[in-house]
KEZA-114967 format. One record per residue: residue number from 0; x, y, z of N, C-alpha, C in turn. Coordinates in Angstrom, 2 decimals. Layout:
R num   neast  nnorth     nup  caeast canorth    caup   ceast  cnorth     cup
R NUM       X       Y       Z       X       Y       Z       X       Y       Z
...
# end
This chain:
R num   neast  nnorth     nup  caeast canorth    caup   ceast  cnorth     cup
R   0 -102.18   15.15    5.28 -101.49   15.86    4.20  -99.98   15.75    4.39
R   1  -99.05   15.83    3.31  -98.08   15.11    3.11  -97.03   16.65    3.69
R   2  -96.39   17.59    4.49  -95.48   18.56    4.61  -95.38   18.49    2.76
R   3  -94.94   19.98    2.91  -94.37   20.29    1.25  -93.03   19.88    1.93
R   4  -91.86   20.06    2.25  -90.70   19.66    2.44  -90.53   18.07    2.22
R   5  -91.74   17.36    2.47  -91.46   16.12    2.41  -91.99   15.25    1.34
R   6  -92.88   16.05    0.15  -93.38   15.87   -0.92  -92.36   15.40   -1.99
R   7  -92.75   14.25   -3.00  -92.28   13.75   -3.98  -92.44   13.61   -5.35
R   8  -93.60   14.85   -5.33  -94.09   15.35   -6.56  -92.71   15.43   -7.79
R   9  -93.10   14.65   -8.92  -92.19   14.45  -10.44  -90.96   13.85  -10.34
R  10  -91.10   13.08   -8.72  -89.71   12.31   -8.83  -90.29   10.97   -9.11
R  11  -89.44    9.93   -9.41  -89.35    8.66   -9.94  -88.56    7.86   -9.02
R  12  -89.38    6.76   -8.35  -88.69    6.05   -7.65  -88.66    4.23   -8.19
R  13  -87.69    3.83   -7.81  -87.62    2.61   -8.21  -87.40    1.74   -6.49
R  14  -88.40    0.45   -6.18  -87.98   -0.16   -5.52  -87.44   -1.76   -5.35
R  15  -86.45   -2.30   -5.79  -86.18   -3.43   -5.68  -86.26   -4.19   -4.77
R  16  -87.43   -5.28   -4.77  -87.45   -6.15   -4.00  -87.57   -7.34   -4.54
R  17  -87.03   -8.64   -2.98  -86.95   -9.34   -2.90  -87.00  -10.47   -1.36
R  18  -88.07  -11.27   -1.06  -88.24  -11.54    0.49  -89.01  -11.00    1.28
R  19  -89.16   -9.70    1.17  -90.02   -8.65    2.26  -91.35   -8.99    1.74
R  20  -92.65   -8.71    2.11  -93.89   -8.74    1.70  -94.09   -7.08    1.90
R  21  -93.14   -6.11    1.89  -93.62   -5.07    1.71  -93.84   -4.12    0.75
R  22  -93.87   -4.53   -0.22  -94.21   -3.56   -1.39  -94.67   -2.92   -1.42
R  23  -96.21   -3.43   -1.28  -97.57   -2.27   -1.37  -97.07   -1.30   -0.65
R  24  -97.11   -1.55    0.80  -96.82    0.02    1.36  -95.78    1.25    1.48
R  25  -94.32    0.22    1.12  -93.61    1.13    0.62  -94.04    1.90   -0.57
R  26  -94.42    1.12   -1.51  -95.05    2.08   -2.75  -96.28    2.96   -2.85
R  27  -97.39    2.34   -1.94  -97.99    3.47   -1.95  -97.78    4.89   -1.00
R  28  -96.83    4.35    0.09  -96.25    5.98    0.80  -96.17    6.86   -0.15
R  29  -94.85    6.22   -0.54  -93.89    6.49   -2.22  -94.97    7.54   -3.10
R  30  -96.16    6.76   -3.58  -97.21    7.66   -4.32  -97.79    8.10   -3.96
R  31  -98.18    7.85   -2.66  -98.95    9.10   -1.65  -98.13   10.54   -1.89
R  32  -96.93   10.37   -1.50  -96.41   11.35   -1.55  -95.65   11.91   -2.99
R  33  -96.20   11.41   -3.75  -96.13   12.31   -5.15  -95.72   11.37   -5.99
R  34  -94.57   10.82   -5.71  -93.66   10.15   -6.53  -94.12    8.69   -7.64
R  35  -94.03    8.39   -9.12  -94.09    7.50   -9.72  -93.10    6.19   -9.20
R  36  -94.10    4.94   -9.37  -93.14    4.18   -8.72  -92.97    2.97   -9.25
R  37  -91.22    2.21   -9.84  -91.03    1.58  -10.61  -91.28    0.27   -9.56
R  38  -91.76   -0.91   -9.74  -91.10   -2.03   -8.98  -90.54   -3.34   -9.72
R  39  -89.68   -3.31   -8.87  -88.27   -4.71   -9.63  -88.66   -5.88   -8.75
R  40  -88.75   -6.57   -8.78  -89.26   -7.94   -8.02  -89.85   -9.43   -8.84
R  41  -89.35  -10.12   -8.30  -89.64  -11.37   -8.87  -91.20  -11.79   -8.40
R  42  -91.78  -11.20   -7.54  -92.77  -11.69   -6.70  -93.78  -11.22   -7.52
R  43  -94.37  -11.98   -8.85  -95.86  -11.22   -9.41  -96.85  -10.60   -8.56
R  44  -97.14  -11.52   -7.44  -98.34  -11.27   -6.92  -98.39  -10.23   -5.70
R  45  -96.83  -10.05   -5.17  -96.78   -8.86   -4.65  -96.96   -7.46   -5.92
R  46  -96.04   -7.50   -6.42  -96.31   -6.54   -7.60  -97.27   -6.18   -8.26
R  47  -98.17   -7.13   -8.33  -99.53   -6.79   -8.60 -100.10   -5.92   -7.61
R  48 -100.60   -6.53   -6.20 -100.99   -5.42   -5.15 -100.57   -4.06   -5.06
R  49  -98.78   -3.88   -5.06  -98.03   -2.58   -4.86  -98.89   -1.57   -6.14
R  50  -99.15   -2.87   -7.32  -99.35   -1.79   -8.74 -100.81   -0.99   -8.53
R  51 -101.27   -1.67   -7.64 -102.85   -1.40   -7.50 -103.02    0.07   -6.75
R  52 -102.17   -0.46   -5.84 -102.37    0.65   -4.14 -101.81    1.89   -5.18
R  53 -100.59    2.01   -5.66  -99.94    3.03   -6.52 -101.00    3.82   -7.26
R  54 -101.57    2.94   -8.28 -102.69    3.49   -9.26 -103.77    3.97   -8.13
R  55 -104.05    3.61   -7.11 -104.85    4.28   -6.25 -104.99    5.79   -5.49
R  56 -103.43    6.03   -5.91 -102.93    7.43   -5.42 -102.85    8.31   -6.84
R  57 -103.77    7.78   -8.01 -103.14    8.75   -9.09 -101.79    8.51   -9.74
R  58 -100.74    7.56   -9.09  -99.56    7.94  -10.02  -99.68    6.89  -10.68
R  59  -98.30    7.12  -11.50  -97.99    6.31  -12.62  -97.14    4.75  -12.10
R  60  -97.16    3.87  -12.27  -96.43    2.49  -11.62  -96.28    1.59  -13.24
R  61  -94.74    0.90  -12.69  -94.40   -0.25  -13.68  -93.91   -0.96  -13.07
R  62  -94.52   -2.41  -13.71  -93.70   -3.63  -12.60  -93.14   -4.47  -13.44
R  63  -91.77   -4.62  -13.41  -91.18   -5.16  -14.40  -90.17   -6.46  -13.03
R  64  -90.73   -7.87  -13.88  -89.95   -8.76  -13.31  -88.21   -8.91  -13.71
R  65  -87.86   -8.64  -12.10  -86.41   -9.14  -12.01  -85.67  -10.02  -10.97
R  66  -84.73  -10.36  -11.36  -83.65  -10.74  -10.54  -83.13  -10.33  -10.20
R  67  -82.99   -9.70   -8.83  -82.49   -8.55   -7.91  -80.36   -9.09   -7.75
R  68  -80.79  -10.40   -8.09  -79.55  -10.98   -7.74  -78.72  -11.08   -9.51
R  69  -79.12  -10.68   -9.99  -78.87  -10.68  -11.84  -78.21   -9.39  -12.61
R  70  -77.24   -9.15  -12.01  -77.04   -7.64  -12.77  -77.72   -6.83  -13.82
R  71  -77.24   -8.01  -14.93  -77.95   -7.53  -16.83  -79.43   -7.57  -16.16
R  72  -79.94   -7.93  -15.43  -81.98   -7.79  -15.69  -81.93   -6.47  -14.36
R  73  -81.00   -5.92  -13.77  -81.48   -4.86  -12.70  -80.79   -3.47  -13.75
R  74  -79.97   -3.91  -14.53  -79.18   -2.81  -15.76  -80.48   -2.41  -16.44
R  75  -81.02   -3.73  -16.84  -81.92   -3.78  -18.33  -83.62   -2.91  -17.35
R  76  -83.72   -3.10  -16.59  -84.76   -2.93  -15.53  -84.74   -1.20  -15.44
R  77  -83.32   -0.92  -14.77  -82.83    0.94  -14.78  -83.01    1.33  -16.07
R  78  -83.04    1.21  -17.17  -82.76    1.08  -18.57  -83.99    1.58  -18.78
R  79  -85.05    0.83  -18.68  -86.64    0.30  -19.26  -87.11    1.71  -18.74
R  80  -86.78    1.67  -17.37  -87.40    3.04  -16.74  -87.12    4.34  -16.78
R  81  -85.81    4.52  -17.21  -85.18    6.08  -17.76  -85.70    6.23  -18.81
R  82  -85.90    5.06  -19.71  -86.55    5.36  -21.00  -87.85    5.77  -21.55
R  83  -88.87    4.82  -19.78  -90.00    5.50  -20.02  -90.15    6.94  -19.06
R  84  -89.38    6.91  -18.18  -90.01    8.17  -17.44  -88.65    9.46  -17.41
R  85  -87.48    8.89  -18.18  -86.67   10.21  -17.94  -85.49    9.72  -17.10
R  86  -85.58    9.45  -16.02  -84.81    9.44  -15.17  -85.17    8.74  -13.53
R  87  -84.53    8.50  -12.44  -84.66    7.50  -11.71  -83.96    8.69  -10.55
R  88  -84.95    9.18   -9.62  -84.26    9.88   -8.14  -84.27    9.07   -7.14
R  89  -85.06    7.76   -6.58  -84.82    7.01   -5.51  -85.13    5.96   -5.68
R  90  -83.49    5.13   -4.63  -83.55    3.66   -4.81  -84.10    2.94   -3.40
R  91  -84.62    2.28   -4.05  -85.08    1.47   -2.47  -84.91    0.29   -2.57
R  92  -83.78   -0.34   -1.80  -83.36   -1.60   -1.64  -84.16   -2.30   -0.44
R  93  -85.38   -2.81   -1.16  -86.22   -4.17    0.12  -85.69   -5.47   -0.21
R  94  -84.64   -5.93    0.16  -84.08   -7.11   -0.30  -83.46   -7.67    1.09
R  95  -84.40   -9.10    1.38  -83.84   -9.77    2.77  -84.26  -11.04    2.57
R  96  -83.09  -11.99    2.96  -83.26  -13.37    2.63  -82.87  -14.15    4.15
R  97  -84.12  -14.35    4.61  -84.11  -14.88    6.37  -83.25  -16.05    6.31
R  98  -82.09  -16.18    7.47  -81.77  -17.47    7.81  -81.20  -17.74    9.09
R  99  -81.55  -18.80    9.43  -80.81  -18.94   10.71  -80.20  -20.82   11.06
R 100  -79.59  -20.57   11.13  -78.65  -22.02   11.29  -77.31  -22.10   11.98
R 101  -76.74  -23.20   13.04  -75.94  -23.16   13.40  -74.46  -23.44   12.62
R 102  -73.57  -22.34   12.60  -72.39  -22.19   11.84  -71.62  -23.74   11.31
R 103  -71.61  -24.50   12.11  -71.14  -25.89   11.45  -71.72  -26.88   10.77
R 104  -73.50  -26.03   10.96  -74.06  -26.95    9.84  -74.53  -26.23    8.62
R 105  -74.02  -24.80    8.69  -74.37  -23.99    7.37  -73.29  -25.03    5.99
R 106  -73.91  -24.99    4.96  -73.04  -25.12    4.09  -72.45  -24.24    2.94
R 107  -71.60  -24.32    2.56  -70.93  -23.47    1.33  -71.54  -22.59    0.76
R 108  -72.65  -23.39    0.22  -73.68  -22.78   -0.98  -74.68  -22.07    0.01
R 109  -74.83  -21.85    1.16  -75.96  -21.45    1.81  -75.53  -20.39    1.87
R 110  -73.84  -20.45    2.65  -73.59  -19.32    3.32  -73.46  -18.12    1.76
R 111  -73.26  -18.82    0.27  -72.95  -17.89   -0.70  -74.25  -17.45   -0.75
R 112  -75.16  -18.04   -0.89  -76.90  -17.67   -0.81  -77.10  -16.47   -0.11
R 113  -76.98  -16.22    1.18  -77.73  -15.20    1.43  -76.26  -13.89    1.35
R 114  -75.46  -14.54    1.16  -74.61  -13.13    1.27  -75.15  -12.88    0.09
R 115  -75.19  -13.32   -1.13  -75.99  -13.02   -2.25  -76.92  -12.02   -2.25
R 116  -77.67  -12.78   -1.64  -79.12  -11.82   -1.62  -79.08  -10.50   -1.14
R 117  -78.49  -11.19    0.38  -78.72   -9.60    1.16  -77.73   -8.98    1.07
R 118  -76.38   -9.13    0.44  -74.95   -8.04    0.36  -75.37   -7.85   -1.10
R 119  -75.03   -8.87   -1.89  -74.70   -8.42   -2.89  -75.23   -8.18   -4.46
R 120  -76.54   -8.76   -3.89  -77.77   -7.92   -4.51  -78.12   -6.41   -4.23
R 121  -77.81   -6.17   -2.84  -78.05   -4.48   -2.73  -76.76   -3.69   -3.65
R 122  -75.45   -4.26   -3.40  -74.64   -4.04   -4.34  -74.81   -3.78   -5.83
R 123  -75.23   -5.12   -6.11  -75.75   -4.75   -7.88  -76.93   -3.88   -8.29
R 124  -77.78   -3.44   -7.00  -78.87   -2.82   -7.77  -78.66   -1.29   -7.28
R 125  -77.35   -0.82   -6.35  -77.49    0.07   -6.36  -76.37    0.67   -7.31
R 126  -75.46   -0.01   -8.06  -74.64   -0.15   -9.08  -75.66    0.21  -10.20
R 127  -76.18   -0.56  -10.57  -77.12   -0.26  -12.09  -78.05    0.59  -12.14
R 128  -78.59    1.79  -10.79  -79.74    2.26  -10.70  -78.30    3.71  -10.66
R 129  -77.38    3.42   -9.88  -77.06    4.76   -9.34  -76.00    5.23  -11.10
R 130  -75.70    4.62  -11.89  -75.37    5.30  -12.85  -76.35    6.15  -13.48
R 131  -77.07    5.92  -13.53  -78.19    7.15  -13.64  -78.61    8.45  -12.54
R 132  -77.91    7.76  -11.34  -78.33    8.98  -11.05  -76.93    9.83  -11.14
R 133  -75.74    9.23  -10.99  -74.50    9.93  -11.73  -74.65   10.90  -12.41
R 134  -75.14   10.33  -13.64  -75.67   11.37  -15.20  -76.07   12.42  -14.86
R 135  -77.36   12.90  -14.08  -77.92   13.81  -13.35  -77.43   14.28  -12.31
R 136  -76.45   13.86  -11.55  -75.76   14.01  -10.32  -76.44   14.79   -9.21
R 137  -77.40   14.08   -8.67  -77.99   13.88   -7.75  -79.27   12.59   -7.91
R 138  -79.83   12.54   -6.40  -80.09   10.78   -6.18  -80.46   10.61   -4.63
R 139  -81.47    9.94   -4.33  -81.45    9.16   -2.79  -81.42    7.55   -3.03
R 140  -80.50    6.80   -2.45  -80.33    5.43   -2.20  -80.99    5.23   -0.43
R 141  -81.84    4.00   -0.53  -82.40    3.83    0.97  -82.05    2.56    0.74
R 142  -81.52    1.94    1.59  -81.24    0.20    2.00  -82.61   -0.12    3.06
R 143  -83.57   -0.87    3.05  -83.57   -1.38    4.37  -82.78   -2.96    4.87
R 144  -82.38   -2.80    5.87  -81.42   -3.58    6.19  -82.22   -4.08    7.87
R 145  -81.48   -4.92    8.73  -82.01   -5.90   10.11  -81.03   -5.17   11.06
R 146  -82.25   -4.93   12.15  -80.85   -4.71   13.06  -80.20   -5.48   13.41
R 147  -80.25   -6.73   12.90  -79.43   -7.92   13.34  -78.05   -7.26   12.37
R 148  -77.39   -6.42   11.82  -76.45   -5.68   11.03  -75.41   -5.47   12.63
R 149  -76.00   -4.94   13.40  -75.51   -4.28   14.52  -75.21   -5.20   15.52
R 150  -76.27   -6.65   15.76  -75.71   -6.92   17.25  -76.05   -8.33   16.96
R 151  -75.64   -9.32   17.41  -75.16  -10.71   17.22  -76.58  -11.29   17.19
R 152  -76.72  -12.72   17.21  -78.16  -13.49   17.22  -77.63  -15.41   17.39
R 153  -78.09  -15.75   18.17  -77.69  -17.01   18.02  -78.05  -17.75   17.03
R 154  -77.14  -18.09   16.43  -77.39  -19.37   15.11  -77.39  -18.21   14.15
R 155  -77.38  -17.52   13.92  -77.56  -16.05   12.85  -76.49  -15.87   12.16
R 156  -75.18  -16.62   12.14  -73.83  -15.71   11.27  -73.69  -15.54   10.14
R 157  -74.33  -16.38    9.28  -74.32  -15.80    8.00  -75.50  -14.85    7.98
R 158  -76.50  -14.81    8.52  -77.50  -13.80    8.12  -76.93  -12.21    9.16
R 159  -76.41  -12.01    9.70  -75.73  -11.39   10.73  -75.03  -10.46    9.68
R 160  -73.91  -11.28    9.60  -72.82  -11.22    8.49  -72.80   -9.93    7.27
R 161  -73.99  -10.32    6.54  -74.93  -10.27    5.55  -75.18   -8.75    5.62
R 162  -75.73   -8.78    6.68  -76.61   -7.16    7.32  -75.35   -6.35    7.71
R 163  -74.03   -7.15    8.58  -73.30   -5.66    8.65  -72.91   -5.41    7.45
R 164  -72.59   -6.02    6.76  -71.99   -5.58    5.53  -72.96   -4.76    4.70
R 165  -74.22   -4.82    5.11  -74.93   -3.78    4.23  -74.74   -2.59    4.91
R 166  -74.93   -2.15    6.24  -73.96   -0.97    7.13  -73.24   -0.37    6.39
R 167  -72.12   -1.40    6.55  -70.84   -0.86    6.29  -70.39   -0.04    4.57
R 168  -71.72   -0.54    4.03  -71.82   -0.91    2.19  -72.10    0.77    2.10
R 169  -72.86    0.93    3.31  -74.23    2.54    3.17  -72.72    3.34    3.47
R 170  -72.69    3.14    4.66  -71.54    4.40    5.12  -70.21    4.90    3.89
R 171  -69.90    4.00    3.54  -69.12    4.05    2.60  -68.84    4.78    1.53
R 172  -70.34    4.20    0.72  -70.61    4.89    0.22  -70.92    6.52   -0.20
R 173  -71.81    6.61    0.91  -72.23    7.71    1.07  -71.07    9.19    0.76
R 174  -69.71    8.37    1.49  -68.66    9.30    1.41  -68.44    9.35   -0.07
R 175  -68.29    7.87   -0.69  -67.98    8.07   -2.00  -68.65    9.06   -2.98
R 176  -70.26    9.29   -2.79  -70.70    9.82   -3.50  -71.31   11.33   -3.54
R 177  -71.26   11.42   -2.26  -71.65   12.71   -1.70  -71.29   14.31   -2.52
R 178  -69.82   13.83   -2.90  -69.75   15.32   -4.08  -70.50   15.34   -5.17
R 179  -71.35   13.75   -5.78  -71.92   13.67   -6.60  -73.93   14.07   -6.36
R 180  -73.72   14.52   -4.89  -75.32   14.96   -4.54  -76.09   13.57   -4.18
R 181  -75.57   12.29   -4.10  -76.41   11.78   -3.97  -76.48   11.18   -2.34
R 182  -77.64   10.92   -1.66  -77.16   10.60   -0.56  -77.52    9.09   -0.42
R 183  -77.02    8.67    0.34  -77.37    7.02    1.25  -77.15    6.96    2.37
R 184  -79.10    5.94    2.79  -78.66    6.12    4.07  -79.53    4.66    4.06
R 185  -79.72    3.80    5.29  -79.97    2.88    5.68  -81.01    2.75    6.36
R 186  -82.04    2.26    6.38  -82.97    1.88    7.70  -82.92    0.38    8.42
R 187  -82.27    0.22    9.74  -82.19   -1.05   10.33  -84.05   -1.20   11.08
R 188  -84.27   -2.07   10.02  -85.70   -2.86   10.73  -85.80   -3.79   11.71
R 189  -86.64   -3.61   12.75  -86.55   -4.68   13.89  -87.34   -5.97   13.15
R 190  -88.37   -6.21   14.62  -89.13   -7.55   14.25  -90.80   -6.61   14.12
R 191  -90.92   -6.32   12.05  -91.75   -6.04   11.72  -93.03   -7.12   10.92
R 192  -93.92   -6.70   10.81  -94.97   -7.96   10.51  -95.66   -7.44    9.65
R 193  -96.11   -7.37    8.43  -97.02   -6.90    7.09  -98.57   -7.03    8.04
R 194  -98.89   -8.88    8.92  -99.57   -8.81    8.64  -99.77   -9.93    9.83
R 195 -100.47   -9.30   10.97 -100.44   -9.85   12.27 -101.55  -10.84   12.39
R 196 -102.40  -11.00   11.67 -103.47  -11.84   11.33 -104.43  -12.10   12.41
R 197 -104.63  -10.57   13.40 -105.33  -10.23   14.27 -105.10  -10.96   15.77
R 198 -103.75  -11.14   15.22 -102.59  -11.95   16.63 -102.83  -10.64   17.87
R 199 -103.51  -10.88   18.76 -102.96   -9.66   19.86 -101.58   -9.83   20.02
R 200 -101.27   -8.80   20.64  -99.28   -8.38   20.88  -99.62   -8.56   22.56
R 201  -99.43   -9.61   23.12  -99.95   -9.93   24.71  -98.37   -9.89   25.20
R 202  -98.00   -9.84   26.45  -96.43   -9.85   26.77  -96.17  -11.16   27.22
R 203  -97.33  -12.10   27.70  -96.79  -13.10   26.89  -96.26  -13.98   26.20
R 204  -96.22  -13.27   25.16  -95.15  -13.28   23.55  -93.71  -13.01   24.31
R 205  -92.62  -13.60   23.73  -91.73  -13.64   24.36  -91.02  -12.32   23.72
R 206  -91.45  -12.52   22.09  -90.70  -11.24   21.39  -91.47   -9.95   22.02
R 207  -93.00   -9.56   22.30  -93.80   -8.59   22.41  -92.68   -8.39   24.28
R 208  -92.21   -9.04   24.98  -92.20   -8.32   26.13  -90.50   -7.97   25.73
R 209  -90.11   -8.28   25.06  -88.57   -7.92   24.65  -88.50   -6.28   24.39
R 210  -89.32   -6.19   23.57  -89.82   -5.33   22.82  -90.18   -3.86   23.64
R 211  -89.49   -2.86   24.01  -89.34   -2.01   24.84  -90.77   -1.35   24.70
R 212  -91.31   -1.14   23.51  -92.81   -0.16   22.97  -94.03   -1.69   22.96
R 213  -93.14   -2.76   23.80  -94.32   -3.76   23.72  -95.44   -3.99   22.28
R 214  -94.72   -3.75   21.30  -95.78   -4.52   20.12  -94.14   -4.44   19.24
R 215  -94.92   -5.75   18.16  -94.20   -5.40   17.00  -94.57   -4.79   15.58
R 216  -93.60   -4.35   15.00  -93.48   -2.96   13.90  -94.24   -3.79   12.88
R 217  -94.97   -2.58   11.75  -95.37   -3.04   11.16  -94.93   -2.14    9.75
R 218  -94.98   -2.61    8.39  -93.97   -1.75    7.53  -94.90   -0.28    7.39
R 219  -95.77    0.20    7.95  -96.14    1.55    7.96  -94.68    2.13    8.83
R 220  -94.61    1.68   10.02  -93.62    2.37   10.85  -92.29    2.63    9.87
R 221  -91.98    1.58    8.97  -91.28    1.89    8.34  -90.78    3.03    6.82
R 222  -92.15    2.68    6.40  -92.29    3.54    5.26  -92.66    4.87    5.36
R 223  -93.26    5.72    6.89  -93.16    6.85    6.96  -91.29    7.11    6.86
R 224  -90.39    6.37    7.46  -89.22    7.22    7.59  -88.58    7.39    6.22
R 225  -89.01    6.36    5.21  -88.47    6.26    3.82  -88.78    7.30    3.50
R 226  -89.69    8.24    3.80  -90.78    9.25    2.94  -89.25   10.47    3.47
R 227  -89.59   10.53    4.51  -88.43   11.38    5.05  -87.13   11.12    4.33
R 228  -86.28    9.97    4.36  -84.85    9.86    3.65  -85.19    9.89    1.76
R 229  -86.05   10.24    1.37  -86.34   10.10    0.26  -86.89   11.38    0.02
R 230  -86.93   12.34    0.64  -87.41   13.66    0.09  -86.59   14.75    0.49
R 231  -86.95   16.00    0.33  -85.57   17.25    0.69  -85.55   17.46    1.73
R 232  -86.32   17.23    2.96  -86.36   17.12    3.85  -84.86   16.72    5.09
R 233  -84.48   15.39    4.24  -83.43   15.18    4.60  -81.86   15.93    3.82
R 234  -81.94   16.48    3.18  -80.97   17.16    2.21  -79.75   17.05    3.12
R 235  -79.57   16.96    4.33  -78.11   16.85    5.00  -77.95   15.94    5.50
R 236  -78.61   14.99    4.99  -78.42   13.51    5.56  -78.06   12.52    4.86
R 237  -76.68   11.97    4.73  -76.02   10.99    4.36  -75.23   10.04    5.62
R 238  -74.84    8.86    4.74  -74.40    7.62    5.36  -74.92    7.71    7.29
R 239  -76.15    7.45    7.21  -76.88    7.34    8.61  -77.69    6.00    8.42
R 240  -77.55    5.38    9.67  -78.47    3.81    9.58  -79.62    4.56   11.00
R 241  -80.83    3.98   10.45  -81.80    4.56   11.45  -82.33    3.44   11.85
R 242  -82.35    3.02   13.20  -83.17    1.98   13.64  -85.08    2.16   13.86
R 243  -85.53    1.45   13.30  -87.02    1.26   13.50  -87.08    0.14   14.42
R 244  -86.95    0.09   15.70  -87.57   -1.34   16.32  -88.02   -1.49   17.76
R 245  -88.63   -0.17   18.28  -89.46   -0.39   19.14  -88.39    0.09   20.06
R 246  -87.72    0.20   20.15  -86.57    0.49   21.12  -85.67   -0.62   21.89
R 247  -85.48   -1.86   20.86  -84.50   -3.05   20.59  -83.34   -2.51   21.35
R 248  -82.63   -1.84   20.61  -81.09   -1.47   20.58  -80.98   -1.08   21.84
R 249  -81.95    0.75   22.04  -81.75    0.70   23.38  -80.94   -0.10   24.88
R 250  -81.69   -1.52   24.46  -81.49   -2.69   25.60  -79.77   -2.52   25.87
R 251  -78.67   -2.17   25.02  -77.84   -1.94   25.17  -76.70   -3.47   24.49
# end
């Protein structure tokens, strides 16, 4: 059973994705715990699943294809959904575009690529979602973001890059908007897996013995904390990045 403090009963959430295979379970947390849930994503066939698991909890779900990277279709997207349900209380930015390459052989267009995706797609969709929550003045924005945001990676600089700037995007914010009630906060994801394909986590594995809790995350670990930054629960919690990753960082 879901805490009443942490319940999402008659709120409306929207999650934009793009890259992650996590939909379903962000969304059905999402409707587990009360909340109707919009999804923005180019990925039909994820969106299909998320729409399923959703309708499985009783709520209401719409999956409307977008371009997370497209302003006018994440405008027209916020739009579609105030219109059918009223209004829009949480954003969830699942938007990550993997890369790794050494800096002198990245090119131009690559390095604009993922800053794209992963800066400045969270940018535009929390731009076109959060004027609505303006109107109403109040709102939760959730990024998930890599802890690669925080600490270097070999061959990683544009994808590195990418992630602090989504950090730096949350904190910022947060100040900006905070008289307006709304909060933002961040979740830095380690090395999580939808879907381990009955891989044991042996140490072994070079990542599994890295890995301080010896396994790797899977987006449940993640989507309980969304439930938390997405309900009243957190009411005094702005511009905070929370690491999910086994106890990564720790390492120092």
């Amino acid at each position: 059973m879901i805490p009443k403090e942490f319940g999402l009963e008659g709120r409306v959430a929207v999650i934009a994705g793009a890259g992650r295979s996590w939909l379903g379970a962000l969304a059905s947390y999402l409707a587990e715990a009360g909340a109707d849930v919009a999804l923005a994503s180019q990925d039909s066939k994820e969106m299909e699943k998320a729409a399923q698991k959703v309708n499985g909890c009783g709520r209401q779900v719409m999956a409307i294809a977008t371009d997370v990277t497209n302003y006018q279709q994440i405008e027209a997207t916020a739009a579609e959904v105030v219109s059918q349900w009223g209004k829009i209380d949480i954003l969830v930015n699942s938007i990550d575009l993997e890369f790794g390459k050494p800096l002198l052989e990245i090119a131009e267009e690559e390095w604009h690529r993922v800053i794209a995706v992963n800066l400045t797609a969270v940018f535009l969709c929390t731009k076109a979602v959060g004027k609505h929550m303006m109107e109403k003045k109040g709102g939760k924005v959730i990024t998930i973001a890599s802890g690669l945001a925080e600490r270097g990676m070999h061959n990683c600089t544009a994808y590195c890059a990418s992630q602090g700037g989504v950090i730096q995007f949350t904190r910022a914010l947060a100040l900006e908007w905070a008289r307006q009630n709304i909060r933002v906060n961040a979740i830095a994801a380690g090395w999580i897996f939808e879907d381990l394909g009955g891989k044991e986590q042996k140490l072994e594995d070079p990542v599994v013995r890295y890995i301080p809790l010896r396994r790797r995350g899977q987006p449940d670990d993640v989507a309980v904390l969304l439930i938390y930054l997405a309900s009243d629960a957190s009411s005094y919690v702005t511009g905070q990045i929370y690491r999910v990753d086994g106890g990564v960082m720790a390492h120092g």
